[in-house]
N, C-alpha and C positions, 0 to 999 in steps of 0.2 A: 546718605543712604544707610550707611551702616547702623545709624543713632533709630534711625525707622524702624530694621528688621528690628534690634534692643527693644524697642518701645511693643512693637507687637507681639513679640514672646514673652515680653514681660507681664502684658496687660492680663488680667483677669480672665476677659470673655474671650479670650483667646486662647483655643483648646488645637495642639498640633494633631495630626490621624497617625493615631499609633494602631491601625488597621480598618478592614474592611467591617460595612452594615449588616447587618441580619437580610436586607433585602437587597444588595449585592451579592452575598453570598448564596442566597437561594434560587435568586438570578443564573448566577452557573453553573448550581447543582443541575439545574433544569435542563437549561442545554446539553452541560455536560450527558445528561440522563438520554436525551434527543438523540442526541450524535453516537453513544451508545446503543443504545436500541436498533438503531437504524445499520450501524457496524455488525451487530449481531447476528442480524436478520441477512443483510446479507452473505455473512461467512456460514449463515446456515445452510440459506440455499443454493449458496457456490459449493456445498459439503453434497446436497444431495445429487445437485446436477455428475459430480465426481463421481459419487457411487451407480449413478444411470448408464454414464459414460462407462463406466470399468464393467458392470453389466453386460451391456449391449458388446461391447469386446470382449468380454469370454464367448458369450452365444455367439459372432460370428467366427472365433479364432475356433469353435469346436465343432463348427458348419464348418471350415474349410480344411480341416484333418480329417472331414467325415469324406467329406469329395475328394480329397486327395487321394483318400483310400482308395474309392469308389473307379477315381479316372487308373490307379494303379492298374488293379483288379482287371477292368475293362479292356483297357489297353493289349493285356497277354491274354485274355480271352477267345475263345469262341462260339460260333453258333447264336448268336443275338435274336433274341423272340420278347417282344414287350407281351404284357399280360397286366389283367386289370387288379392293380394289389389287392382289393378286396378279397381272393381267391386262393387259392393255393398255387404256387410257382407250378406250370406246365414243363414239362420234358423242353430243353433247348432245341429249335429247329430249324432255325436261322433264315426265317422271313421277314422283308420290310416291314414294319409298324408304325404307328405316329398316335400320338395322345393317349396312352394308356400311363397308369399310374404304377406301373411294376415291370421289373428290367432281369430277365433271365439270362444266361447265357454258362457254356463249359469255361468250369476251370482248365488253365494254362498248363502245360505239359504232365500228366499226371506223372506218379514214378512207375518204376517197369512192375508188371502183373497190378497194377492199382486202375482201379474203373475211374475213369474221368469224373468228377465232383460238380455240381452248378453250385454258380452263386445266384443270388436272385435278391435286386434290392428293390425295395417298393413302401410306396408311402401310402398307408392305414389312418381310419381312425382310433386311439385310443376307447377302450368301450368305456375306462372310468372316468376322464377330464373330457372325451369330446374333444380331444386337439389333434391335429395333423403329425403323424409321425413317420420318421422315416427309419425303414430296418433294414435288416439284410438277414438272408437264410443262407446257410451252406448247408449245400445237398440235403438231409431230411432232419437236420436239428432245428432242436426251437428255434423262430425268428430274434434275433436282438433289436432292440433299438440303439440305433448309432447316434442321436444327437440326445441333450441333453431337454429337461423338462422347459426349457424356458421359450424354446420354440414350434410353433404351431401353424406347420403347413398348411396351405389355402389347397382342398382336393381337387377341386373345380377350375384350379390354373395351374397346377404340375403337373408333369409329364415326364417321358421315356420316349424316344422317339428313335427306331434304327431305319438306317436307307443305304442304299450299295451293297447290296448281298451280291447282285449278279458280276459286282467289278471283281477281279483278281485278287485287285489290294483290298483294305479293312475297311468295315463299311463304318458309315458315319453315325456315332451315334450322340443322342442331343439330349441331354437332362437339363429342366426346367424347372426349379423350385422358387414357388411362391410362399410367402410365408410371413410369419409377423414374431418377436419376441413379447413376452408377456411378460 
């Protein structure tokens, strides 16, 4: 056996691979190039699904500091009167409501010689985007808006809704936001 391998590394037409073809080599540039591309594409769009994802959680993390306020607020208030937000906030009067788009009521213990304040939160259209917005007035200053631009109330499926004026205890009131992130 041995005198065999001798004879064929000795022979002429016998060339040992001191490397790879021109068409092996381009053979796995190609796949290589395949398996890349397709690597790409996906970290691209696992990158953007991330940035939709972290999106959509700020809009809801600054919807539920916006209600947070809103249930504070409520909670120590009185005199509960829904009103249609298109309007201007009504004096509080503390009658049952249901499906109005604006939520009036007095501020909680005023200080001594100070007039009681209302708050009034109510969801508008924006007149420049056309999008659903939700604010809040204290007593006769400008309205604010409480959320930020990325969300866009449905006017047609929110609501304010108070009921149990005539109990003793605090009457129940029901906020319903529809909406969409954009």
């Amino acid at each position: 056996i041995f005198m065999l391998i001798t004879t064929m590394i000795a022979h002429p037409k016998f060339k040992p691979n001191k490397g790879f073809t021109l068409i092996e080599v381009m053979v796995s540039i190609s796949i290589f190039a395949v398996v890349a591309t397709i690597a790409v594409t996906a970290l691209l769009y696992a990158n953007r699904l991330n940035q939709k994802a972290q999106a959509i959680k700020l809009v809801i993390d600054n919807l539920n500091f916006a209600l947070s306020g809103i249930v504070s607020k409520i909670q120590r208030g009185t005199l509960y009167t829904c009103f249609d937000g298109s309007t201007s906030p009504p004096p509080p009067t503390g009658l049952d409501c249901s499906s109005d788009t604006g939520l009036v009521f007095q501020s909680p213990k005023p200080k001594v010689l100070e007039t009681p304040k209302t708050h009034a939160y109510f969801i508008t259209t924006d007149p420049t985007t056309g999008r659903g917005r939700l604010m809040v007035q204290r007593g006769t200053d400008t309205p604010v808006e409480m959320t930020v631009d990325e969300i866009d109330f449905d006017l047609t499926e929110s609501y304010f809704a108070v009921s149990g004026h005539s109990d003793l205890s605090f009457p129940r009131v029901e906020i319903f936001l529809k909406g969409q992130a954009v």
